[in-house]
C-alpha positions as CSV (number, residue, x, y, z in Angstrom):
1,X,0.0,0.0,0.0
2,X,1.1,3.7,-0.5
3,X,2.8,5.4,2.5
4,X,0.2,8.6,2.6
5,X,1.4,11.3,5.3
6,X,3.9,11.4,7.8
7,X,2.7,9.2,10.6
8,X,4.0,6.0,9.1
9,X,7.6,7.0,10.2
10,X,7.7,6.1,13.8
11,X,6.0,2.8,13.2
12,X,8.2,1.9,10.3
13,X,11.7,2.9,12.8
14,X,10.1,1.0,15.7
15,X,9.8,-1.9,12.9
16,X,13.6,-1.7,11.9
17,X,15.0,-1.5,15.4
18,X,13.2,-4.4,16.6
19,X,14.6,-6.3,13.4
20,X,18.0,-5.6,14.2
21,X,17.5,-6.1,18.1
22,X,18.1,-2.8,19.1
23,X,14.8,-3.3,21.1
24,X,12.7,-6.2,22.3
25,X,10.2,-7.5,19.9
26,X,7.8,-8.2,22.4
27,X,8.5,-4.9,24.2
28,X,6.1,-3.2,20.6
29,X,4.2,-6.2,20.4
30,X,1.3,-4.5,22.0
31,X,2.1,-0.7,21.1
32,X,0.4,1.2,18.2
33,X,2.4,3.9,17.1
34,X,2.0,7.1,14.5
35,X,4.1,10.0,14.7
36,X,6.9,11.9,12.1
37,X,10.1,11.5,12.2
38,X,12.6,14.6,11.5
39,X,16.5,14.2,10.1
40,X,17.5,14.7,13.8
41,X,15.9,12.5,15.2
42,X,13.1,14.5,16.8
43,X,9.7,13.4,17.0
44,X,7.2,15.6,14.7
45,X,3.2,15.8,15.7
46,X,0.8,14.8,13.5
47,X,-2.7,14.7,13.4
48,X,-5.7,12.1,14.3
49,X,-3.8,11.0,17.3
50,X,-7.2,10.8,19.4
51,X,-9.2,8.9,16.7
52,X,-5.3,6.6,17.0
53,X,-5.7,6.7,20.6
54,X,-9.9,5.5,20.5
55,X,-8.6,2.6,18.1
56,X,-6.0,1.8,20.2
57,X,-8.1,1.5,23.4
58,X,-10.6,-0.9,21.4
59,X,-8.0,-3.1,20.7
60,X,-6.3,-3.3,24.2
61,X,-3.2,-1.8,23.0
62,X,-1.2,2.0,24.2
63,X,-0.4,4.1,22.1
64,X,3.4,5.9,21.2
65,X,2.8,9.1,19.8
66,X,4.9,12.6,19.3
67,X,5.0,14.4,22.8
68,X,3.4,17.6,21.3
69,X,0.3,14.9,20.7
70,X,0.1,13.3,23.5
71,X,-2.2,15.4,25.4
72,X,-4.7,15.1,22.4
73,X,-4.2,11.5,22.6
74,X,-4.9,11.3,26.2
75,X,-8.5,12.2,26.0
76,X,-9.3,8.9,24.9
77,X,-9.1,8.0,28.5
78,X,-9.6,3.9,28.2
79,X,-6.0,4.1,26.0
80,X,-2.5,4.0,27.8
81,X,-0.6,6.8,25.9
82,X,2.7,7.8,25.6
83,X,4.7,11.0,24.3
84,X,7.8,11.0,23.2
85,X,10.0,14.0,22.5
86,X,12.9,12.1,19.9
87,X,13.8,8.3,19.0
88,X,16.3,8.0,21.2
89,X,13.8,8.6,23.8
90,X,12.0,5.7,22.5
91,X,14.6,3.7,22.6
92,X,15.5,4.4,26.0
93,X,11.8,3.9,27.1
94,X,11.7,0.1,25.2
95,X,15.2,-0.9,26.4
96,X,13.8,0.1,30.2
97,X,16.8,2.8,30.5
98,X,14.8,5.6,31.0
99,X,10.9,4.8,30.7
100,X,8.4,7.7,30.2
101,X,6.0,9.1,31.9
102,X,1.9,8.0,30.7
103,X,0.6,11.5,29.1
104,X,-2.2,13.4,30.8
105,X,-5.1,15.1,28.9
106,X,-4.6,19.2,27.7
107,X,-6.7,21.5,29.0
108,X,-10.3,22.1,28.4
109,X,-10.8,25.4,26.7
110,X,-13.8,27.5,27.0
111,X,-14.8,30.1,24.0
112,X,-15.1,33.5,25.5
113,X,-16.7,36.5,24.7
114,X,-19.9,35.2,22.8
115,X,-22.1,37.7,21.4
116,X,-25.3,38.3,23.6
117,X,-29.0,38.3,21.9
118,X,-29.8,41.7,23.7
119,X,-27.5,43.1,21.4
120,X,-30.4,43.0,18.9
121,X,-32.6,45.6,18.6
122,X,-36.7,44.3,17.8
123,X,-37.0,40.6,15.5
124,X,-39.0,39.2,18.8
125,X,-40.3,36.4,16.6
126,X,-36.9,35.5,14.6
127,X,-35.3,35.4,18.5
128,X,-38.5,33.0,19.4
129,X,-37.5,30.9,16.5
130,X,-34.0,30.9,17.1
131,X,-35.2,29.8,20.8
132,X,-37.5,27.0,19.9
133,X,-34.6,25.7,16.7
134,X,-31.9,25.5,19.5
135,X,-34.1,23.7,22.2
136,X,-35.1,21.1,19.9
137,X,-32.3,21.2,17.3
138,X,-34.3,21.9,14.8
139,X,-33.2,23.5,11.2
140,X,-34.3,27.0,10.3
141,X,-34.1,29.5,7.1
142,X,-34.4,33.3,7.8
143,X,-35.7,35.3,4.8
144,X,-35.3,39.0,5.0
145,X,-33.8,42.2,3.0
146,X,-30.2,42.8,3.9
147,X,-29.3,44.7,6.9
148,X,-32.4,42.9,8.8
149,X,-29.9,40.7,11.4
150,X,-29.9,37.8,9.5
151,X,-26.2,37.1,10.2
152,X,-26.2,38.6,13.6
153,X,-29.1,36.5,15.0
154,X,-27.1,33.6,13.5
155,X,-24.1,34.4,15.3
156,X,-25.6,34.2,18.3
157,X,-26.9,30.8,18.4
158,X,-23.8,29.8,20.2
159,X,-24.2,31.5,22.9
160,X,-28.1,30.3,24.1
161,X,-27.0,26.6,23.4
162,X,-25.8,24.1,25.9
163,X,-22.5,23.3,26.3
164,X,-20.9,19.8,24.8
165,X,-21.5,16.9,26.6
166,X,-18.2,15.1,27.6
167,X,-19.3,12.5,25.2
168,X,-20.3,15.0,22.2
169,X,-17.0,16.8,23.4
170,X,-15.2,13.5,22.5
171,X,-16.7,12.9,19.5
172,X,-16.5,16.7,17.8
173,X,-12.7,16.7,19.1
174,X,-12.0,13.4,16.8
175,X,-13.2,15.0,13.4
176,X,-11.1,18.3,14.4
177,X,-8.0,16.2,15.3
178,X,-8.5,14.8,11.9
179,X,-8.3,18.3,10.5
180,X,-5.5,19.5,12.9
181,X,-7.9,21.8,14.6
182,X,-6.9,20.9,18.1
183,X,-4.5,23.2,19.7
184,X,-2.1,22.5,22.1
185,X,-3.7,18.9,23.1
186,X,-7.0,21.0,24.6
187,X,-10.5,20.2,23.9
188,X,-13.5,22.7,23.2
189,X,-16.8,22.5,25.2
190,X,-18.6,24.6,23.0
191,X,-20.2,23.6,20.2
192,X,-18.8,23.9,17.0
193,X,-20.1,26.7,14.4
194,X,-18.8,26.6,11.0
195,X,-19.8,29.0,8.7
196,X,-18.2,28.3,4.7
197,X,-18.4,30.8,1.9
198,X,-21.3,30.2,-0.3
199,X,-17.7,29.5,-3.2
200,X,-17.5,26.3,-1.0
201,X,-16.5,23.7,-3.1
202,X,-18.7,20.3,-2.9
203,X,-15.6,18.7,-0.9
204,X,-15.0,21.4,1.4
205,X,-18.6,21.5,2.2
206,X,-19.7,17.3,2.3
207,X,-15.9,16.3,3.0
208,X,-13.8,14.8,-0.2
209,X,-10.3,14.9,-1.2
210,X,-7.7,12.6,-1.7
211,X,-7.4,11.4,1.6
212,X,-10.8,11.3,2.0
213,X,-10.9,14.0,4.5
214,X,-13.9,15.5,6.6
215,X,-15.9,18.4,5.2
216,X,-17.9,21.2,7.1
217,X,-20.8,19.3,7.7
218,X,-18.9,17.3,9.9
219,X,-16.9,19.8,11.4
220,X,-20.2,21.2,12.5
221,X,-21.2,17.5,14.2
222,X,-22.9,18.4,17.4
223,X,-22.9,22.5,16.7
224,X,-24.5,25.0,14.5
225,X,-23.7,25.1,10.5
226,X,-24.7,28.6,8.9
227,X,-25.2,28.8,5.7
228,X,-25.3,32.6,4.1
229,X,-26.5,34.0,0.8
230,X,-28.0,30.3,0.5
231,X,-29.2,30.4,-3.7
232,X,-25.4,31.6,-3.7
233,X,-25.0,28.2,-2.7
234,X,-23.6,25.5,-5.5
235,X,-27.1,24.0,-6.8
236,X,-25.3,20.6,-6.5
237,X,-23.6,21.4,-2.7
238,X,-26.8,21.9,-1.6
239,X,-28.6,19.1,-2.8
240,X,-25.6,16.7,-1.0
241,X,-27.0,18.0,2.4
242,X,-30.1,16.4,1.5
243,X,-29.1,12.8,3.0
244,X,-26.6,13.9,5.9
245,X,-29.8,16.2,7.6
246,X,-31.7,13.0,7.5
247,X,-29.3,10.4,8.8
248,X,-27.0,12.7,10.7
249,X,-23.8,10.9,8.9
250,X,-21.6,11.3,5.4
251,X,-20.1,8.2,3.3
252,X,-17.1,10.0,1.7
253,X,-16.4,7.2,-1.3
254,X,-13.2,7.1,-2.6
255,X,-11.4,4.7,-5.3
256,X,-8.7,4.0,-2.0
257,X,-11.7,4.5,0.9
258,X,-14.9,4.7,1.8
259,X,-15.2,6.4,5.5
260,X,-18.4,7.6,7.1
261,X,-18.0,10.2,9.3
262,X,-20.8,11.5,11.7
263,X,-22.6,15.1,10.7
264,X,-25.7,15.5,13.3
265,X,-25.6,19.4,13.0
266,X,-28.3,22.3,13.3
267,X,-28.5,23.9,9.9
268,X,-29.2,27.7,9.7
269,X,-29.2,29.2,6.6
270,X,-30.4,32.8,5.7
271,X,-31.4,34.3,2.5
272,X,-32.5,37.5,0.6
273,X,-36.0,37.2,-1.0
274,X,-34.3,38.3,-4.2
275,X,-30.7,38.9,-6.4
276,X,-31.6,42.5,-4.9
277,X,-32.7,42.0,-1.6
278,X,-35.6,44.6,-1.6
279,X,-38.7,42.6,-2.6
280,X,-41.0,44.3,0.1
281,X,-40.0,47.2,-0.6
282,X,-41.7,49.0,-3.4
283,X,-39.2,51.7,-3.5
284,X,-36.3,49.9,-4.1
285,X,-37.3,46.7,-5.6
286,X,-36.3,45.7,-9.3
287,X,-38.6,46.1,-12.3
288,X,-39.2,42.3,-12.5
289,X,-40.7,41.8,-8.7
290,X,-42.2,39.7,-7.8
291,X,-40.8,37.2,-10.7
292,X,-37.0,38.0,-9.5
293,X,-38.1,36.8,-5.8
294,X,-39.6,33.3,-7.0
295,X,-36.5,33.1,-10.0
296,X,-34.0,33.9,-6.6
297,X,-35.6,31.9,-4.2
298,X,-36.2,28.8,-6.7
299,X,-32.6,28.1,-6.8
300,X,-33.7,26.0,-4.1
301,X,-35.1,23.2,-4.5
302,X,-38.1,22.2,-3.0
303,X,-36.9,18.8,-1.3
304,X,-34.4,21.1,0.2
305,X,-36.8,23.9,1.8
306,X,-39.0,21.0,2.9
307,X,-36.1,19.8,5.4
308,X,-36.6,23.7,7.3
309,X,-38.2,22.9,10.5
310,X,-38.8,26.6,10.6
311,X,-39.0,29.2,8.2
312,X,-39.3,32.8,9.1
313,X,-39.2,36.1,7.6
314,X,-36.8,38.6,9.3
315,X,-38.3,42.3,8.7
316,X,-36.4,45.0,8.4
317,X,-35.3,47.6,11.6
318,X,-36.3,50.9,11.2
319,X,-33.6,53.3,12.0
320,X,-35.6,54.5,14.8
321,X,-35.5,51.6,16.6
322,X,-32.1,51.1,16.8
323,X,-32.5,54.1,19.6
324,X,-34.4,52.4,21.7
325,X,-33.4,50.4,25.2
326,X,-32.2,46.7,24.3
327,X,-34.1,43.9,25.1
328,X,-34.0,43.1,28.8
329,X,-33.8,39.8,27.7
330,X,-30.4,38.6,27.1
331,X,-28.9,35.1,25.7
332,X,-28.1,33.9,30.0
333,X,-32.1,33.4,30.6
334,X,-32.7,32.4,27.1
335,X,-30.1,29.7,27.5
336,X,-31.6,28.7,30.6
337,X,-34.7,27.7,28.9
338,X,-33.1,26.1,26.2
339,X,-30.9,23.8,28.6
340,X,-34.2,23.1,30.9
341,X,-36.1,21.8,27.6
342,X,-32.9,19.9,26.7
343,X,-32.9,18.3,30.0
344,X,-36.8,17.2,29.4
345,X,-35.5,15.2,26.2
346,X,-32.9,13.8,27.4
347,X,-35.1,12.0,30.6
348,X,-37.8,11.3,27.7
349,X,-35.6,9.7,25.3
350,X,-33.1,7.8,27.9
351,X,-34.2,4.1,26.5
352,X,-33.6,5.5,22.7
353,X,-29.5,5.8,21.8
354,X,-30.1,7.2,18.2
355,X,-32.2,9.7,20.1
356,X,-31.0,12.6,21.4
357,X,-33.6,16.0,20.8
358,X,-36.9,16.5,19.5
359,X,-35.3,16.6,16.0
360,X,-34.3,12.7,15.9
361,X,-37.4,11.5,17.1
362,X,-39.3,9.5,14.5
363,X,-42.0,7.1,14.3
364,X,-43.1,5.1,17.0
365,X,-40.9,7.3,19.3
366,X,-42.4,10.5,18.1
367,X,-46.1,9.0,17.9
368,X,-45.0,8.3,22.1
369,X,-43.8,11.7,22.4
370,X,-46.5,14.0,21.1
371,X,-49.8,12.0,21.3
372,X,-52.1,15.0,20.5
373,X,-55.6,15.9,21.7
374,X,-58.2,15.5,19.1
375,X,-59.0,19.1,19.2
376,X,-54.9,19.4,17.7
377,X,-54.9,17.0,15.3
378,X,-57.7,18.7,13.8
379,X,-55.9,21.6,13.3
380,X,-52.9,19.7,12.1
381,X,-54.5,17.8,9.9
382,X,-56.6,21.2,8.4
383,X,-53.6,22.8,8.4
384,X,-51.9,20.0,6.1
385,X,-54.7,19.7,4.1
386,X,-55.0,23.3,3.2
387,X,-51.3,24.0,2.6
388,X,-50.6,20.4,0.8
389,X,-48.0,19.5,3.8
390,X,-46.1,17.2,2.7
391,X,-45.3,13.7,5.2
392,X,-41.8,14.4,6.1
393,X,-43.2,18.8,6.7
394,X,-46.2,17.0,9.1
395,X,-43.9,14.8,10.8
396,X,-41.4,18.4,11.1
397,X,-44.3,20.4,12.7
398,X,-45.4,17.4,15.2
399,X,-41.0,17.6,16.6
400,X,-41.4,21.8,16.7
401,X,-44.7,21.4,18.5
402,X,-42.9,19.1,20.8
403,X,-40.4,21.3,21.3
404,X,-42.4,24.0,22.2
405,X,-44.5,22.5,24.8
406,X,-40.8,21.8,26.4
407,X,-39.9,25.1,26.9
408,X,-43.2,25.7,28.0
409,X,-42.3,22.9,30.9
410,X,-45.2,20.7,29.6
411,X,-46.1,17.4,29.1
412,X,-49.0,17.1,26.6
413,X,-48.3,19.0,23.7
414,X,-51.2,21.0,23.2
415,X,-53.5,23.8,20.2
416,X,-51.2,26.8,21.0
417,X,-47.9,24.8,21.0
418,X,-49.3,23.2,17.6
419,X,-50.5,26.9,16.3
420,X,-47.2,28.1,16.9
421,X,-45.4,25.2,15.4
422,X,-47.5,25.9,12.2
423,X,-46.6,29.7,11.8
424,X,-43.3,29.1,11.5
425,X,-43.5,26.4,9.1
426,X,-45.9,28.8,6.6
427,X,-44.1,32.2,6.9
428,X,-41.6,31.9,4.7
């Protein structure tokens, strides 16, 4: 097989000196090793040493890795790992001269200064949706004329949603080690959010290359991914998302590999309701309104809009408002509620492992969760009828309804809850 990277070095030295006796055979017999090796003998770091150590750990086996990696490596917890600063060091260390020390995880890092949602002056309702979407997970589109907050209200998500779980913490940290992203052996208990150009290549988007590596979507596992300008978007980038929103996982299909890498993410994506942006407004909008809004907002298709939990239109601030008193409101008691109706799905789906919020819940396990009233299913089911709902957009509005009798701290899900859940699918 083709040596591909640098990691192969170490293994392939620890190989030689074991052939020529400089070191026990049966001292490596139960080491896994990866790590580059410089022209003087130092040891190099390289990256994926956790995924190394998790594999390592399954098999029974430590793991000998550059010192600048070990403290990556270390997170894996289950894995003995050790860090070694040059070759001769690992000689010394096989021959029992001078053995090293077992590595000890980095730090965790926390991501400061996050911007606060009483920054934003007025969109009460795109805030409410932005609530409900991060409480249940759920996907949501934001259609407004530029300058309305799109962006800002999408940059702070972040800072109303729960921090990483150790587990998700372990997980996210993987698919960044694969991408080098860790720094200094420390890993990140907020969650990740990712935001690519809308020039994003297919690969750097769905993941691709020729080492098959991860793309955005799963660089964004467990966080937020914000999509801007979204008809910018490459027609055919876009339609890729398609599968990973559904399964929550990528196949990356290569001639050498085929590697699946997990992508459960919260998609936000925000658009103008035209190549303009000023459909609404009948002093600035193009000639060709409103055919340049449906030609703009066509570029996507309709299997894609139909995976928007939420849709909601984002009006425009009038500069008078932007005098007025913030919002006393901020992201701390917004967060609060978001964690609380967190905490309600993860008691209600303890017995379900492929369930973790509102948003996974399908079938039987969503028929369990929701169980409406016959006075809301008849509004459901009107409300389908009339605006030709489609199964998967039903089954979308029953999770959002869900979700919003959580953060109401209630367990029947109930009319309003199902009104509300409704608006937001019709707005936009």
């Amino acid at each position: 097989m083709p040596k591909e990277g640098s990691h192969f070095d170490l293994p392939i030295a620890l190989a030689l000196l074991a052939a020529i006796n400089i070191i026990p055979v049966e001292a490596i017999a139960d080491t896994i090793a990866l790590g580059e090796l410089s022209l003087d003998g130092l040891l190099m770091p390289v990256i994926g040493a956790l995924p190394a150590a998790m594999s390592a750990a399954a098999q029974n086996r430590q793991l000998l890795c550059p010192k600048a990696s070990a403290p990556e490596a270390a997170w894996a917890g289950d894995a003995l790992v050790t860090g070694a600063a040059s070759l001769s060091d690992v000689v010394r260390h096989f021959t029992g001269e001078a053995p090293l020390a077992c590595a000890q995880p980095g730090e965790v890092s926390q991501t400061q200064g996050l911007r606060d949602l009483r920054d934003i002056k007025g969109q009460e309702q795109a805030k409410r949706a932005l609530e409900i979407a991060a409480a249940g997970r759920h996907h949501i589109l934001l259609v407004g004329p530029p300058g309305s907050g799109k962006s800002m209200l999408a940059a702070r998500l972040p800072s109303i949603l729960p921090e990483l779980s150790p587990r998700e913490a372990l997980e996210t940290s993987m698919i960044q080690s694969l991408c080098g992203l860790i720094e200094d052996g420390g890993i990140n208990r907020s969650r990740p959010f990712r935001e690519p150009h809308h020039s994003a290549s297919v690969a750097a988007i769905v993941g691709g290359g020729r080492r098959a590596q991860p793309g955005e979507i799963s660089l964004a596992h467990n966080g937020v991914l914000f999509l801007d300008e979204l008809p910018e978007f490459n027609r055919v980038a876009l339609e890729t998302l398609r599968q990973p929103l559904e399964s929550g996982e990528v196949m990356i299909a290569r001639a050498n590999a085929h590697i699946r890498y997990p992508s459960r993410f919260m998609l936000v994506a925000a658009a103008n309701p035209c190549k303009c942006g000023y459909l609404a407004d009948a002093a600035r909008a193009c000639a060709r309104a409103p055919a340049c809004g449906e030609d703009y907002l066509g570029r996507i298709s309709g299997p894609m809009l139909d995976r928007f939990d939420l849709r909601i239109e984002v009006p425009p601030v009038a500069v008078s408002d932007l005098d007025l008193p913030g919002s006393q409101e901020g992201s701390q008691e917004v967060a609060a509620r978001v964690a609380q109706a967190r905490d309600m799905q993860a008691a209600r789906y303890h017995d379900s492992p492929e369930v973790w919020q509102n948003a996974d819940a399908e079938g039987e396990i969503l028929q369990q969760a929701t169980q409406l009233d016959p006075d809301s299913r008849d509004l459901l089911r009107r409300a389908a009828d009339r605006f030709s709902l489609t199964a998967r957009g039903y089954h979308r509005v029953l999770r959002v309804s869900r979700t919003i009798a959580d953060l109401a701290q209630e367990d029947q899900v109930q009319r309003p809850h199902v009104a509300e859940a409704l608006s937001f699918r019709l707005s936009a």
